[in-house]
BASELUM-146236 format. One record per residue (C-alpha): residue number from 1; residue in one letter; x, y, z. Coordinates in nm, 3 decimals. Layout:
<atoms>
+-------+------+---------+---------+---------+
| kollo | miza |      px |      py |      pz |
+-------+------+---------+---------+---------+
|   NUM |    A |       X |       Y |       Z |
...
+-------+------+---------+---------+---------+
</atoms>
This chain:
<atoms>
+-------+------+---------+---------+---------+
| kollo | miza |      px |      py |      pz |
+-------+------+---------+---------+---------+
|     1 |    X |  20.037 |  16.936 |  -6.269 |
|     2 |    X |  19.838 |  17.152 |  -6.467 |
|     3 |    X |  19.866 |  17.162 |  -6.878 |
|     4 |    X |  20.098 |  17.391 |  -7.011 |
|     5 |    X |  19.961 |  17.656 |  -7.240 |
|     6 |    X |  19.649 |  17.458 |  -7.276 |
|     7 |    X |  19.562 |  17.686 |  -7.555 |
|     8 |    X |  19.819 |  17.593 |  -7.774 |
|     9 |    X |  19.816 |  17.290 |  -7.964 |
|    10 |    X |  20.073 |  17.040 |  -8.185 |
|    11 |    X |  19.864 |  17.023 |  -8.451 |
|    12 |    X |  20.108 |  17.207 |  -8.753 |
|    13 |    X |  20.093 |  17.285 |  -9.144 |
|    14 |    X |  20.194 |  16.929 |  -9.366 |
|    15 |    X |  20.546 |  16.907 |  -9.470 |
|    16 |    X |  20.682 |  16.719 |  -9.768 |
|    17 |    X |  21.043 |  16.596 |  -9.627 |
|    18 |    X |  21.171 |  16.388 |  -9.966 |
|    19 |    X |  21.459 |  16.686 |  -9.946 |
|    20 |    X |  21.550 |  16.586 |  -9.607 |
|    21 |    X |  21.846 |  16.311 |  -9.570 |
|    22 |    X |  21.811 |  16.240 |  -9.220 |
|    23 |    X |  21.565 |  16.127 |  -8.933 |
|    24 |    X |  21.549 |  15.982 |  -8.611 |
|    25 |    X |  21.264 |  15.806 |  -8.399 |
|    26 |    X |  21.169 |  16.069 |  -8.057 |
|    27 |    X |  21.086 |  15.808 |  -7.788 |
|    28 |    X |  20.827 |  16.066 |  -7.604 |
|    29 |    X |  20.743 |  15.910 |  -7.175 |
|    30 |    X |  20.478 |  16.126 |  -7.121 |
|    31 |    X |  20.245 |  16.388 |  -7.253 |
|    32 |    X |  20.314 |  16.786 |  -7.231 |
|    33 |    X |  20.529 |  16.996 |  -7.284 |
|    34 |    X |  20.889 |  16.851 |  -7.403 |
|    35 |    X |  21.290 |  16.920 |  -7.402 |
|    36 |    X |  21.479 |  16.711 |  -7.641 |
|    37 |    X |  21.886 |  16.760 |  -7.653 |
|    38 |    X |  22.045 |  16.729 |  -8.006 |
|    39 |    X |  22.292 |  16.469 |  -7.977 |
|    40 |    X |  22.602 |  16.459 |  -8.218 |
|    41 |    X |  22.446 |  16.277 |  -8.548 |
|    42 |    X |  22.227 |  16.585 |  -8.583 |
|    43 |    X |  22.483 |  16.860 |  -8.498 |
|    44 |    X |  22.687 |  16.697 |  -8.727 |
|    45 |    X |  22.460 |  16.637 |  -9.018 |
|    46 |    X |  22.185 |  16.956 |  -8.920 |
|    47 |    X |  22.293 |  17.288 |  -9.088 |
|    48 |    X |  22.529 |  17.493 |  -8.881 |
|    49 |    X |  22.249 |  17.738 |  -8.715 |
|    50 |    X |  21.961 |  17.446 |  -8.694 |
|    51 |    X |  21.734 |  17.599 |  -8.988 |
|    52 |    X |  21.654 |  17.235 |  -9.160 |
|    53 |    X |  21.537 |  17.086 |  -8.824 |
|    54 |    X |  21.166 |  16.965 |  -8.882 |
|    55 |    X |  20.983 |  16.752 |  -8.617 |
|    56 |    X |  20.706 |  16.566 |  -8.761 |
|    57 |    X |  20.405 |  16.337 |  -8.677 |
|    58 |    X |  20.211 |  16.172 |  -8.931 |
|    59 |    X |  20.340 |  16.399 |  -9.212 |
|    60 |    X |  20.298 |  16.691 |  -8.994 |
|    61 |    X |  20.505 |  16.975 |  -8.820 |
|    62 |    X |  20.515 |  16.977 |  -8.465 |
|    63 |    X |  20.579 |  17.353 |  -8.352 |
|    64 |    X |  20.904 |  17.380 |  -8.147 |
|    65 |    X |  21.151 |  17.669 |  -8.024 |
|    66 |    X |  21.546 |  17.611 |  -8.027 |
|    67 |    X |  21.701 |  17.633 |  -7.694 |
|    68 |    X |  22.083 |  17.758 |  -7.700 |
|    69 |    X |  22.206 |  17.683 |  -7.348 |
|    70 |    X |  22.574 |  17.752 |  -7.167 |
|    71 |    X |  22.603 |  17.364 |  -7.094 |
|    72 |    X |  22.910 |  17.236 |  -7.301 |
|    73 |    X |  22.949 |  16.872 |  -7.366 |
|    74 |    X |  23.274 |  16.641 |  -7.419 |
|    75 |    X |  23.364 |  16.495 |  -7.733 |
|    76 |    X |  23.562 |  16.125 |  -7.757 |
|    77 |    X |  23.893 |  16.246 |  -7.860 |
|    78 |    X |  24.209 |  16.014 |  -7.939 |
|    79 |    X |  24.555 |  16.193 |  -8.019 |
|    80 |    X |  24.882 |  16.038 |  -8.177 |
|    81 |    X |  25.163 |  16.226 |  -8.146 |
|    82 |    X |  25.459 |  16.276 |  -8.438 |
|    83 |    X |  25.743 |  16.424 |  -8.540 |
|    84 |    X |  25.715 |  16.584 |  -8.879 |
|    85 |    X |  25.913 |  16.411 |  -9.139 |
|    86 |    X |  26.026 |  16.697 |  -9.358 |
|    87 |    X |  26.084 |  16.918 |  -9.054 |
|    88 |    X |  26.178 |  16.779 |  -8.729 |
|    89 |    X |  26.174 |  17.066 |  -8.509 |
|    90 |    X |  25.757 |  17.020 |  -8.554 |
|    91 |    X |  25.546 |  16.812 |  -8.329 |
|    92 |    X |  25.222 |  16.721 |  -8.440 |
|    93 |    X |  24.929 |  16.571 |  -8.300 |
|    94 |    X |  24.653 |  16.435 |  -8.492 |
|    95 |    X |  24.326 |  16.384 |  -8.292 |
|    96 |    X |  24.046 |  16.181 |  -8.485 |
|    97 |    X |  23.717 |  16.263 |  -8.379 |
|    98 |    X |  23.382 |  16.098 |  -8.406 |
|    99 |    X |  23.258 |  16.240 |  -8.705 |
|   100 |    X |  23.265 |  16.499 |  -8.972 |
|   101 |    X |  23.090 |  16.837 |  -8.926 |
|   102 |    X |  23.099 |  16.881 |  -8.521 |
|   103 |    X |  22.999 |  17.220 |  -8.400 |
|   104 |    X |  23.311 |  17.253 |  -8.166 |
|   105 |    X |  23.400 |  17.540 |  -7.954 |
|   106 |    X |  23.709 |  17.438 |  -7.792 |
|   107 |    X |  24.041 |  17.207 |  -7.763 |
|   108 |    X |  24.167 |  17.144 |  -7.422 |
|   109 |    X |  24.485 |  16.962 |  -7.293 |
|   110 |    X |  24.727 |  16.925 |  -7.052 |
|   111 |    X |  25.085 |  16.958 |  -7.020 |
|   112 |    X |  25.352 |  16.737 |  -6.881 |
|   113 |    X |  25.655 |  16.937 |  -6.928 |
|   114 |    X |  25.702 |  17.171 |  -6.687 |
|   115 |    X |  25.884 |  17.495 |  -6.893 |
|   116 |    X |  25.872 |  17.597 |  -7.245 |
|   117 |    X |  25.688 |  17.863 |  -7.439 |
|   118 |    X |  25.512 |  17.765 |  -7.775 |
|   119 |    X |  25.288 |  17.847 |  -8.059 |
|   120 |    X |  25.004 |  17.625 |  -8.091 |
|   121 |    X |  24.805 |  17.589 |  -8.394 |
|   122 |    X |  24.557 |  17.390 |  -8.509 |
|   123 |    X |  24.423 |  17.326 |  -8.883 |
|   124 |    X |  24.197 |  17.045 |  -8.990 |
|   125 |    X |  24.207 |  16.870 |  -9.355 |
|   126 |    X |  23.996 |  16.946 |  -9.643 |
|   127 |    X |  23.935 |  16.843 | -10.004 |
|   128 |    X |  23.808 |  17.027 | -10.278 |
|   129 |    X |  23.566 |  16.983 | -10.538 |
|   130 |    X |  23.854 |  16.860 | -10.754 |
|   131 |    X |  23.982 |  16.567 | -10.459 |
|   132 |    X |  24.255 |  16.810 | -10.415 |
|   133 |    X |  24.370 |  16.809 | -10.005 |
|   134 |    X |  24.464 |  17.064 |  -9.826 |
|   135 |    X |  24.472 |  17.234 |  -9.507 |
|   136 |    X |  24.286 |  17.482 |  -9.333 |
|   137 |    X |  24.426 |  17.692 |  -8.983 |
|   138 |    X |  24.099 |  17.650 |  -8.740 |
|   139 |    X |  24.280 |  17.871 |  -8.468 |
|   140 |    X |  24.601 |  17.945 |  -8.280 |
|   141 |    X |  24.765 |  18.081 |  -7.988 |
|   142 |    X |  25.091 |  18.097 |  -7.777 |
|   143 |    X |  25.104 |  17.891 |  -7.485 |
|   144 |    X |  25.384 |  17.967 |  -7.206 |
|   145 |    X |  25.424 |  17.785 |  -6.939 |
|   146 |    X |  25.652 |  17.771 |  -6.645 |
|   147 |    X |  25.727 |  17.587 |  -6.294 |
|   148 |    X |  25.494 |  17.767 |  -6.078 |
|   149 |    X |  25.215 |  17.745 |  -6.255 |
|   150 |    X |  25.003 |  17.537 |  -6.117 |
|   151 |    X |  24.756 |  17.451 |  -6.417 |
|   152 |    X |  24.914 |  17.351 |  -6.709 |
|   153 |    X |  24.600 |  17.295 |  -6.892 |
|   154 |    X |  24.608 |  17.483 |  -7.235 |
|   155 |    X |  24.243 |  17.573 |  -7.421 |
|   156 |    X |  24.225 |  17.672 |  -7.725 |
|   157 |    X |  23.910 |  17.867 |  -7.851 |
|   158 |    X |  23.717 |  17.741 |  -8.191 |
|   159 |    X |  23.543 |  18.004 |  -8.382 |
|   160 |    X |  23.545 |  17.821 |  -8.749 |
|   161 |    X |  23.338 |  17.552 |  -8.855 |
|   162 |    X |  23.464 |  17.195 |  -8.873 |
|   163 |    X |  23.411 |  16.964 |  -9.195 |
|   164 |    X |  23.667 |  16.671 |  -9.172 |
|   165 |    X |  23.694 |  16.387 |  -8.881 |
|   166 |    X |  24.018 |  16.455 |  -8.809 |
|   167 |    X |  24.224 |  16.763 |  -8.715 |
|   168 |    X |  24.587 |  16.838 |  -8.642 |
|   169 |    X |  24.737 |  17.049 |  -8.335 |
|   170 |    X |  25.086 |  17.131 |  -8.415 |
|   171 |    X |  25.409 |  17.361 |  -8.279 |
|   172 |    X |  25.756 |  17.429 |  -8.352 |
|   173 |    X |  25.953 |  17.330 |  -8.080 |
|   174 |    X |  26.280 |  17.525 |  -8.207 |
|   175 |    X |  26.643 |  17.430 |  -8.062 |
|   176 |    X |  26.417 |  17.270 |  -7.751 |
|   177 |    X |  26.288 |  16.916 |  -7.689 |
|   178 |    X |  25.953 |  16.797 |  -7.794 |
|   179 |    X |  25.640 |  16.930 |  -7.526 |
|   180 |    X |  25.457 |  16.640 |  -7.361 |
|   181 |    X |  25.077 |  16.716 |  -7.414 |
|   182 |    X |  24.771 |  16.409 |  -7.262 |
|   183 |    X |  24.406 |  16.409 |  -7.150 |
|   184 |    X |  24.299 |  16.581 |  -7.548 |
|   185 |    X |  23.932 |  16.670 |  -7.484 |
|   186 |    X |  23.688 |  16.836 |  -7.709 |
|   187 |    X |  23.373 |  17.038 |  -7.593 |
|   188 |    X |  23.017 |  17.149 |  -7.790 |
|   189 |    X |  22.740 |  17.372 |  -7.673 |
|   190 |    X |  22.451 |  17.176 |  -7.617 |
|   191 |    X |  22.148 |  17.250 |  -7.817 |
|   192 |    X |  21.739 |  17.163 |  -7.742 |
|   193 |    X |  21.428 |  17.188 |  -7.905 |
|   194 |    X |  21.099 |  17.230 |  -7.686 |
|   195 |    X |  20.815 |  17.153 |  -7.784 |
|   196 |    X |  20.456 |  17.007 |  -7.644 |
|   197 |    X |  20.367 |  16.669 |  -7.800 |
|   198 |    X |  20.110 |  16.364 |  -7.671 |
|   199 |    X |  20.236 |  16.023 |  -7.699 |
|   200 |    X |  19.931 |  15.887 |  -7.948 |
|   201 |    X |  20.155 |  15.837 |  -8.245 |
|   202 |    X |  20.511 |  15.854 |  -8.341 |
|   203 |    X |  20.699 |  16.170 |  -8.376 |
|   204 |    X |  21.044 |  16.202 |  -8.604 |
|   205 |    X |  21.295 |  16.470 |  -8.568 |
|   206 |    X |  21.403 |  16.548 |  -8.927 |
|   207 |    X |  21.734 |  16.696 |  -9.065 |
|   208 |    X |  22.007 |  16.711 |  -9.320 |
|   209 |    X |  21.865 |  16.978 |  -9.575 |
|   210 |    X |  22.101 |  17.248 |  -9.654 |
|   211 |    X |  21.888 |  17.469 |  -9.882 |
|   212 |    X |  21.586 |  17.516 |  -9.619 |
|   213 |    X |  21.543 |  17.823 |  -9.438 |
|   214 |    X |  21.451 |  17.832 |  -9.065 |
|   215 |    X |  21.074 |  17.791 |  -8.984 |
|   216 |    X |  20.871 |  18.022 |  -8.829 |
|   217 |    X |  20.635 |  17.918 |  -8.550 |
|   218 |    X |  20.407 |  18.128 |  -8.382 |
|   219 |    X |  20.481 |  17.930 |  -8.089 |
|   220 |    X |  20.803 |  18.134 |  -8.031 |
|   221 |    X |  20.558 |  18.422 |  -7.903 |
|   222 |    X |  20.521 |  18.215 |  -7.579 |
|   223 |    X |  20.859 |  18.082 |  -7.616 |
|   224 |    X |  20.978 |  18.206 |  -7.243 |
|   225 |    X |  20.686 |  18.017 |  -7.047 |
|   226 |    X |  20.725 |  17.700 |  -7.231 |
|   227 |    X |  21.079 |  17.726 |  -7.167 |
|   228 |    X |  20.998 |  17.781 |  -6.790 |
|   229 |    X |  20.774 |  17.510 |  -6.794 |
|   230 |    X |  20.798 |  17.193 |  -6.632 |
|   231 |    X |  20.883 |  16.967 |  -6.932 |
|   232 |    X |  20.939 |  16.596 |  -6.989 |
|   233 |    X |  21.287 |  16.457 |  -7.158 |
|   234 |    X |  21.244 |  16.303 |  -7.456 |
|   235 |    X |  21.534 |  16.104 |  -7.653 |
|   236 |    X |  21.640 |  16.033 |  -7.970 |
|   237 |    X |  21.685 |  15.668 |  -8.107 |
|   238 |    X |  21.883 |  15.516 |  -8.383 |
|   239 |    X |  21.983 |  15.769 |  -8.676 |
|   240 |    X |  21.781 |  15.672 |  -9.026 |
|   241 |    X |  21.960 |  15.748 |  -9.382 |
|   242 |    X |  21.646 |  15.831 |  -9.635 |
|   243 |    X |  21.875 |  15.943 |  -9.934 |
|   244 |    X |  22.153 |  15.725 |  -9.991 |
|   245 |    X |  22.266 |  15.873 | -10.273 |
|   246 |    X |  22.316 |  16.221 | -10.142 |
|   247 |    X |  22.598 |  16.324 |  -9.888 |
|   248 |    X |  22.564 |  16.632 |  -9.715 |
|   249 |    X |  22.865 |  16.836 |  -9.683 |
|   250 |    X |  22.796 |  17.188 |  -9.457 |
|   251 |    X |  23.095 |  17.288 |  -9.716 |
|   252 |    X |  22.881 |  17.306 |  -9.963 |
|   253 |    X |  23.140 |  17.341 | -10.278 |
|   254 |    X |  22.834 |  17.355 | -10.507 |
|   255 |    X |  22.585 |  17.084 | -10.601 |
|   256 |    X |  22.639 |  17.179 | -11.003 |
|   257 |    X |  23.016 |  17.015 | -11.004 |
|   258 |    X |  22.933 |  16.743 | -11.196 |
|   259 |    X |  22.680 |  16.890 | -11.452 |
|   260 |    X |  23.016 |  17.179 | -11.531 |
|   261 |    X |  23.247 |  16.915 | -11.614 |
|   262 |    X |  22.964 |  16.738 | -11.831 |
|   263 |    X |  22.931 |  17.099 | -11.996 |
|   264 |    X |  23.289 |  17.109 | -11.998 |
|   265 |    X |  23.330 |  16.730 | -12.194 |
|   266 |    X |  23.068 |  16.855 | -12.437 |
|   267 |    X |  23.259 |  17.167 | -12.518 |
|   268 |    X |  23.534 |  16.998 | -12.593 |
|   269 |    X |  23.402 |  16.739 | -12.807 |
|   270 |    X |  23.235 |  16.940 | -13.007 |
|   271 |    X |  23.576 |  17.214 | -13.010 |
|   272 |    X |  23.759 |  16.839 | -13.196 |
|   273 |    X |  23.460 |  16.798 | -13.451 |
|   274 |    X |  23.510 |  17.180 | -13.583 |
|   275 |    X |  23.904 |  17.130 | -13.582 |
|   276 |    X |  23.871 |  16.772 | -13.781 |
+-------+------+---------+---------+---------+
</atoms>
């Protein structure tokens, strides 16, 4: 097959990536143009909208365009369900997920009681800047369902970020029994980057920097016919930590937390010396 764009080469500006906490190995089978899938270490530790994805070869960028697409992906999704202690009219279920930070879009499960009509809500837990826990509604919606229905599968629609590992589906079941729920399942949008790369030397797809803005690539001018293009599928390899002594949190509560309450310490210290 021909090259694509034959004109346009990989060859980008250098890029000092000592901010970055994250990178993984692309394992590239052949030369051309390229579509690599983000899997769910770099959704999870990538900012929310992609910016701080960098893909580098020796030191330097490799153009690429972000692809968006309408294919959804399951999540691993384990649920346990309970009886609130301090209220038992409330059912909870508490599905632990993968990871922290997952872009999801939706909740699906199914039902195995036949009638009842319910509010469903579900919130996920968070912690302050002060270790304080709390938690935080994600979404809600009623759910009725009766004999003949045939589908008894309820979905419920994520529109806020997630931040912890674990979230918590809950209703009130009133002066009624407890609903039967099974088959929890969890879906993403899958996202690519495409790009054209050779397979001389190794390429690393960098992430995990929440103060850098999105590049800009000139390559997105002939975004549409590299996207048409016949490209290769390259895959990502084992997930490398390079700062171990920062944690990335798509919260974001403020990195300056710890110099305030040093501020704070010396302000008080100094407020006992002038009352001795």
């Amino acid at each position: 097959a021909p090259e694509v764009l034959p004109d346009i080469t990989d060859n980008g500006t250098p890029l000092d990536v000592s901010a970055w906490e994250f990178r993984k190995p692309v394992k590239i089978v052949r030369a051309g143009a390229q579509q690599l899938e983000l899997d769910l270490n770099v959704l999870a530790h990538a900012q929310l909208g992609l910016q701080d994805i960098r893909l580098l070869r020796d030191a330097r960028q490799i153009p690429f365009i972000v692809e968006h697409t309408s294919i959804t992906r399951s999540v691993p999704a384990s649920a346990t369900a309970a009886t609130d202690a301090k209220d038992s009219g409330l059912t909870r279920w508490t599905i632990q997920l993968p990871q922290a930070g997952l872009p999801l879009t939706r909740l699906a499960c199914a039902a195995r009681t036949t009638l009842f009509q319910r509010d469903m809500a579900l919130y996920q837990e968070m912690e302050d800047e002060r270790g304080t826990k709390y938690r935080e509604l994600i979404a809600q919606a009623p759910w009725v369902q009766t004999p003949d229905h045939t589908n008894r599968e309820f979905v419920l629609q994520i529109n806020s970020p997630l931040h912890s590992d674990r979230v918590s589906l809950e209703t009130h079941n009133g002066d009624n029994p407890p609903i039967d729920l099974q088959n929890f399942r969890l879906f993403y949008s899958a996202s690519r980057i495409i790009f054209k790369a050779s397979t001389d030397e190794p390429i690393f797809l960098y992430y995990g920097n929440a103060r850098v803005s999105p590049p800009q690539y000139d390559l997105s001018l002939v975004g549409d016919q590299l996207v048409l293009a016949d490209k290769a599928t390259a895959a990502l390899s084992a997930e490398e930590r390079l700062r171990g002594s920062a944690t990335h949190d798509k919260r974001a509560f403020g990195n300056g937390t710890v110099a305030l309450w040093g501020v704070l310490a010396l302000v008080v210290v100094v407020l006992l010396w002038l009352i001795t």
